[in-house]
N, C-alpha and C positions, 0 to 999 in steps of 0.2 A: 504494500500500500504506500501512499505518496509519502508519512511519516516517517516507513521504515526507512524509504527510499533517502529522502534528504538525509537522515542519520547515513545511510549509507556513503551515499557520495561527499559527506563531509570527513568522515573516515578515511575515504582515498586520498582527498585532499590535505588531510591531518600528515599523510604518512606518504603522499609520491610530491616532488614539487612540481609537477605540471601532467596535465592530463588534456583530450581534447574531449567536445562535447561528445563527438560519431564514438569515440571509447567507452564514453559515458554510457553512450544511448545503448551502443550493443552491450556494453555487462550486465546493463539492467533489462533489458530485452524491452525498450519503450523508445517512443520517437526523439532527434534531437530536438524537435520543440520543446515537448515534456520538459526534457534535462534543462531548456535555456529559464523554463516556468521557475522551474524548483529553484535553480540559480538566485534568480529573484528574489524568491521569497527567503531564499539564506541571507542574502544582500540585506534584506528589509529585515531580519532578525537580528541584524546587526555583526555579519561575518564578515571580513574582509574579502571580498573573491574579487582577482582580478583575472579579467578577458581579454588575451592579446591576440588581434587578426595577422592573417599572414603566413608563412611559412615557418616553422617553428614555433608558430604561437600555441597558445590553449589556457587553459583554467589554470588556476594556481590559489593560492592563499596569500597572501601579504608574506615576507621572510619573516616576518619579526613577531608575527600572531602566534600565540600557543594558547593552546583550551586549557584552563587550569582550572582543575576538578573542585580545586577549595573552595571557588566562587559561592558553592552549595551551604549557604548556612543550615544548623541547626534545624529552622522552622522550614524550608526545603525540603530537609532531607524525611522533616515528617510528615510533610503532604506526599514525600514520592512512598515514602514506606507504607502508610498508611491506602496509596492505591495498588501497590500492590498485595499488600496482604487481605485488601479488596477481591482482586484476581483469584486470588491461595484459595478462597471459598469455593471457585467452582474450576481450577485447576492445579491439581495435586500432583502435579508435574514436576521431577527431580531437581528441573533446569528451574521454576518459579522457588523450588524450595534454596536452590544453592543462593540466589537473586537477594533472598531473601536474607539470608545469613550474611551475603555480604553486608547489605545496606543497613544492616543492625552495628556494623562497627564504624565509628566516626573516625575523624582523620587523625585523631589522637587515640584509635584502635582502644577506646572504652565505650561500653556497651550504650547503646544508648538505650535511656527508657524507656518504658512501654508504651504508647502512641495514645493521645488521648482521642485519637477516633479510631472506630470499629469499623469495619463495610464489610456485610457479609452478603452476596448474592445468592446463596444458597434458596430454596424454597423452604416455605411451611411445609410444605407435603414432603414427608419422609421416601412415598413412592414414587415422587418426582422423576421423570425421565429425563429433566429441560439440561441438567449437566452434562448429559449424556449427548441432547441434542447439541451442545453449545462448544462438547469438543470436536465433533464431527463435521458441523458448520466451521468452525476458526482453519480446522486442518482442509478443509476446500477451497477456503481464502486465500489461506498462505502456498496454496499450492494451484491456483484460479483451475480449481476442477467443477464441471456442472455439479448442480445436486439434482437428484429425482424426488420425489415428494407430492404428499397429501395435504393440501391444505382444506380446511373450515372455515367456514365466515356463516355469514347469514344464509347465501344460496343454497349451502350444502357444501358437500367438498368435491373438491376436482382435482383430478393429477397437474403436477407441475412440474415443467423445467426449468430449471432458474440456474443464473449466474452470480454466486453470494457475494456482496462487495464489503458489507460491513453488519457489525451486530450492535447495536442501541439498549441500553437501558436507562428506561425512563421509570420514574416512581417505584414503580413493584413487578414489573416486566421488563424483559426482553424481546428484542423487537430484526428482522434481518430486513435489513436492505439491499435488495437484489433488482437484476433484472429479471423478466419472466419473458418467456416465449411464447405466452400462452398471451398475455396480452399489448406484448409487444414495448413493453414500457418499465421503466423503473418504478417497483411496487416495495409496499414496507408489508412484513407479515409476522404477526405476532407467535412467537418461537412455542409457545402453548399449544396454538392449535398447528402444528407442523406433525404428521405422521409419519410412520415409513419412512423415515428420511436416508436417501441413500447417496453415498460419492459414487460420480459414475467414475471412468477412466478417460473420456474426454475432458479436454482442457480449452481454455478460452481466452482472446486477447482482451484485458482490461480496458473496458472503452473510456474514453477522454471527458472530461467535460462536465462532468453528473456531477450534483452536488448532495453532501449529505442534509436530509431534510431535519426542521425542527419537529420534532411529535405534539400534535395539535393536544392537548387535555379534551375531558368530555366536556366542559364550560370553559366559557372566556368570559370578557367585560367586553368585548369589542365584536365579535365575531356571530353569527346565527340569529336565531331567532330571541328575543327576550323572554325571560321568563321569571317568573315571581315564585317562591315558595314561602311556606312555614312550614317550621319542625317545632316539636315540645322541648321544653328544655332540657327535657330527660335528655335530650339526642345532641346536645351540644358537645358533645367530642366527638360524634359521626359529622355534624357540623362544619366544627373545625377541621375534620380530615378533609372532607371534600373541599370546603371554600376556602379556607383560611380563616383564622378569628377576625382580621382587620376587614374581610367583608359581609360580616353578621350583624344586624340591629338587632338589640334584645330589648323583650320588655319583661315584666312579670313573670310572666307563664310559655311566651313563645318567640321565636327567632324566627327572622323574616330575612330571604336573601334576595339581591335581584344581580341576576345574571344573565347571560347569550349563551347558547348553546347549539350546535351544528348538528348534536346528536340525539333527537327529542327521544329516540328508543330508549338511551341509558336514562334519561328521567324517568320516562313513565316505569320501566320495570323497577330501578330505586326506589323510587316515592310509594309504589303499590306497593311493595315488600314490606315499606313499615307499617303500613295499617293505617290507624286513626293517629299516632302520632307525628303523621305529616301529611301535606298538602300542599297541590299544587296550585295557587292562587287564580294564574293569569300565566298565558293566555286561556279563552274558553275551549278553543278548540283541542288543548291537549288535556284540558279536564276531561272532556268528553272521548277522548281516546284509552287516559286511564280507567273509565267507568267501563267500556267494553272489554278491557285488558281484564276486571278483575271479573266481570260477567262470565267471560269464556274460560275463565280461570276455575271459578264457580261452579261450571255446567261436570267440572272432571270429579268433583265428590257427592254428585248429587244421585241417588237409587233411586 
């Protein structure tokens, strides 16, 4: 991927004094545009890179530039620790574990403390397959092999080919960003409902240009349609999970939220589920859609 990549060619850089881009472009097996993009964006991170045209010319680094690892303070080293022993939840990989023990010793080779943040990606579900999915996915990335696959959504499931570019987690999920063939287009698919999931032995040229998207929430303040609830105060920590406390009005007895949402299915199935301690104020017509939701819901326990 384009991260490894730059680390990569700054490596060469660190360690040949001149390199051309066509060198670049065939070790990484990607275009010399690509290589001039990445260039850039080292430039803009503040590398030295110089480009001399001509005969004899190529890439180089300044003489006088050296990476010096100490730059890494303390609070550095405990955001970098701290995502990887993120990673260590759902990869129990020799190579994450050696990573690990390194980055535990400071430059004064005494241990450093124990991280005050935790990240565990791991699932509730003790039956969880999604770790299983999640190394099988990484290893067709790193290796740009198709996947074969099941996907569920709403229509039902359908087989899928896809080209994996990246894995996303957002709140409580994981998410793949891929191409599919099925619909022609770069789709995001949530690794949950992923079945079957199989590496084929074809392989694929990484296409240019895509970007990683942000994952929309099931509400916004800006986006969809408006909508108004109340919940009981009982439900103010389901509240707060969903919206946030900063956009809750309390009164007495009940919390009132107003929000936009793109996705009126996750309301009405949410709000039906809790019963009489919530309601969906405004608009009428998705009142009216919950009342048939809980109707036909109704009709499954009735003899």
């Amino acid at each position: 991927m384009k991260s490894n990549r730059m680390f990569g060619i700054l490596s060469i850089l660190l360690d040949k004094r001149q390199i051309t881009a066509k060198e670049l472009a065939e070790y990484f097996e990607v275009s010399v545009r690509t290589i001039h993009r990445d260039l850039l964006d080292l430039s803009s991170a503040g590398f030295p890179i110089i480009t001399q045209q001509g005969i004899g010319g190529g890439i180089s680094l300044m003489p006088d530039f050296k990476y010096n690892k100490s730059v890494l303070n303390k609070d550095d080293m405990d955001i970098i620790l701290a995502g990887i022993q993120g990673l260590s939840s759902i990869d129990d990989s020799a190579k994450i574990k050696t990573l690990l023990a390194k980055l535990r010793f400071s430059n004064s080779n005494k241990m450093l403390l124990e991280n005050d943040i935790v990240i565990d990606f791991s699932s509730w579900n003790h039956n969880s397959t999604i770790i299983d999915k999640i190394r099988r996915i990484r290893v067709a990335i790193a290796n740009h092999k198709f996947l074969n696959m099941k996907y569920y959504s709403s229509n039902g499931y359908r087989e899928r080919i896809v080209e994996p570019y990246k894995l996303l987690f957002k709140q409580e999920s994981w998410y793949l960003l891929a191409y599919c063939h099925y619909r022609k287009s770069f789709r995001i698919f949530k690794v949950e409902r992923i079945s079957d999931l199989q590496i084929t032995k074809e392989t694929f040229e990484e296409r240019e240009g895509y970007e990683t998207p942000l994952l929309k929430s099931d509400f916004s303040n800006s986006q969809g349609i408006e909508i108004t609830v109340r919940m009981d105060k009982s439900l103010e920590f389901l509240a707060i999970d969903f919206f946030g406390e900063e956009n809750i009005i309390k009164n007495a007895d009940n919390l009132y939220i107003a929000f936009h949402s793109e996705y009126p299915s996750w309301v009405i199935t949410t709000f039906a589920s809790l019963g009489e301690k919530a309601e969906i104020i405004s608009p009428n017509s998705l009142r009216t859609e919950v009342k048939d939701f809980l109707k036909n819901a109704l009709k499954q326990y009735e003899i």
